[in-house]
N, C-alpha and C positions, 0 to 999 in steps of 0.2 A: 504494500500500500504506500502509495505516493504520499506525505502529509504536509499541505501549506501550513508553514508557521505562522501563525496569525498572534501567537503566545501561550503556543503549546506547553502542558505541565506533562512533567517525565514520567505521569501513572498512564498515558495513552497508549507509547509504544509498547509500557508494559500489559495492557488490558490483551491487544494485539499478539503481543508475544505468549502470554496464555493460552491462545486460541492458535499460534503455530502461524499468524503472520508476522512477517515482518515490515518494521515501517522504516522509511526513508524518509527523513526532514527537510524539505526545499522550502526556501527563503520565501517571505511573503508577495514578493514581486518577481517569482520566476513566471514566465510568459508559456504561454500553452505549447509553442513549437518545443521549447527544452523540457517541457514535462513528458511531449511525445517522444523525442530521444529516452529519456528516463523513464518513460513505461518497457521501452524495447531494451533497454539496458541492465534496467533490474527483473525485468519478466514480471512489472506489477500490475495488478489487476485492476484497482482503484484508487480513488483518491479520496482522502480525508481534507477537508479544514474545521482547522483545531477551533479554542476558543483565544478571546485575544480583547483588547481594550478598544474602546473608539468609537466615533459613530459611522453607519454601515453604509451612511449616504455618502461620505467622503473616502469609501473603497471602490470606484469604477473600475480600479487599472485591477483589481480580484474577483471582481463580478464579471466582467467581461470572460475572464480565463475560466468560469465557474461556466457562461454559458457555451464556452466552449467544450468543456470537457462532456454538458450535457447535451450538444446537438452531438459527439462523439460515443453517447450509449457507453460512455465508462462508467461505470458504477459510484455512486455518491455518497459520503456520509459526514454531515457538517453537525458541531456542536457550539453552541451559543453564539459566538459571533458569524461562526459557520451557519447557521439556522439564518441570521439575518442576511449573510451575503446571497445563499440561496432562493431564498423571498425575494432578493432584489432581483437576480436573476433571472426568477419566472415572471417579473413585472410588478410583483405588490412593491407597494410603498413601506418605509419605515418608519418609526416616530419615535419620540424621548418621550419615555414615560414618566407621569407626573411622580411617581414612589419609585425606583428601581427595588428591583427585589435583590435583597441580600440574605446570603446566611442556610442554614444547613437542613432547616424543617419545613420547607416549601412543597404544598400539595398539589400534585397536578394529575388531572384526568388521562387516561392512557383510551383515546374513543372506541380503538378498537374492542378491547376486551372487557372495557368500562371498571378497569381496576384503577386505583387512587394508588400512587406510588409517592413517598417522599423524595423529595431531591433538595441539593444543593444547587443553588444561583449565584451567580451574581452579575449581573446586567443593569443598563438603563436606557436599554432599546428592546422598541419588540416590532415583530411584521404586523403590519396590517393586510388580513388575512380574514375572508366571512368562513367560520365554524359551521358545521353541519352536513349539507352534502356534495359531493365533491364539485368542484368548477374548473372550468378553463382556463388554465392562468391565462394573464394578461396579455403575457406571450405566447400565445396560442398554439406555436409548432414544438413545444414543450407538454403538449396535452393536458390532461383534468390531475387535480392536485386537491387532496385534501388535510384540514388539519387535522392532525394525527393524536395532536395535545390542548389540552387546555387547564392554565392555571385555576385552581380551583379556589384565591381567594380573591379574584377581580377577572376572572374570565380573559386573561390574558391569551393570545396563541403558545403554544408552547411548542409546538411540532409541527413538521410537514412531511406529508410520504407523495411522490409523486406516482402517478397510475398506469403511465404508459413509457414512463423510460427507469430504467434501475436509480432512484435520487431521493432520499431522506435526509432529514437530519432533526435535532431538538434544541430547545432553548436554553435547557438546563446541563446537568455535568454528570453524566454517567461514570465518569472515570476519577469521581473526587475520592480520593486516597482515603480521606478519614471517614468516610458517608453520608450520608446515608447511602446504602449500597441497592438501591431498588431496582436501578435502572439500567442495572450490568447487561443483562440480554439486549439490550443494543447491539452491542458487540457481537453476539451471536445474531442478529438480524444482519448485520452488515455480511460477517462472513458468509451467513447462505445466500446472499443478493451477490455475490462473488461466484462464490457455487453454481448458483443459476445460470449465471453470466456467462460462466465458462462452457458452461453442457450446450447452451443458447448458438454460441459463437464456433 
């Protein structure tokens, strides 16, 4: 797995290395032609962006290589600042939220399975994203997108799975070291969307 350092924390490579991938760190402003060298050079199958500080409207030169990689059918998985570079890339908007959410006991809806998982945050941006059933993103040749998550104490977006190309990601920190640890199967979603990807191709 490819990983843009957006301010990536060293328990990512390790969730990865659990699960028997391994990850490669390239700089936040490596450009889509050297990541295609770098998928053919490490034989990697996907790409991650990590999480990272800032606001997601002043990342174009990472949105741009985000919708590269997804009109390229590489497999996707973004976490918090990744959640918002990806929103941006399918067209929704971003915005600063009035509270950012900080801190380690934050409840968030899981839609699929309608289980409530703890997580760890910390952001003060979210996508603006309509909840419920799936839509078109804005960018239309990117296909229907739904959220996947939702903050359960101000109905925040918390996730996106896309429907017709291998491309998810969350808001929150599956790989926060200390935990709460709810939302480790992530990791296990991404490696089967690799999986898939590979039997696909």
């Amino acid at each position: 797995v490819l990983a843009y350092d957006m301010g990536i924390k060293t328990n990512t490579p390790r969730e990865f290395a659990k699960r028997g991938i391994r990850t490669v760190v390239i700089p936040a402003d490596t450009e889509f032609a050297t990541l295609e060298g770098y998928l053919s050079e490490y034989e990697a199958q996907g790409v991650f962006v990590s999480n990272g500080p800032g606001d997601p409207a002043t990342a174009d030169h990472t949105v741009e290589q985000v919708k590269k990689v997804l009109e390229a059918d590489i497999p996707f998985f973004g976490i918090c600042f990744g959640n918002q570079l990806l929103g941006r890339a399918l067209g929704f908007d971003t915005y600063k939220l009035t509270f950012g959410h900080r801190g380690s006991n934050q409840p968030v809806l899981d839609v699929a399975s309608g289980r409530v998982e703890i997580t760890t945050q910390n952001h003060g941006f979210a996508v603006d994203a309509p909840a419920g059933e799936p839509v078109t993103a804005p960018n239309s040749e990117y296909g229907r997108v739904q959220v996947s998550h939702i903050g359960m104490n101000d109905k925040v977006v918390e996730g996106l799975k896309c429907l017709d190309i291998p491309a998810f990601s969350v808001q929150f920190h599956p790989e926060s070291a200390a935990g709460p640890h709810d939302s480790r199967t992530l990791f296990d979603t991404f490696v089967q969307l690799l999986a898939d990807n590979a039997k696909e191709n």
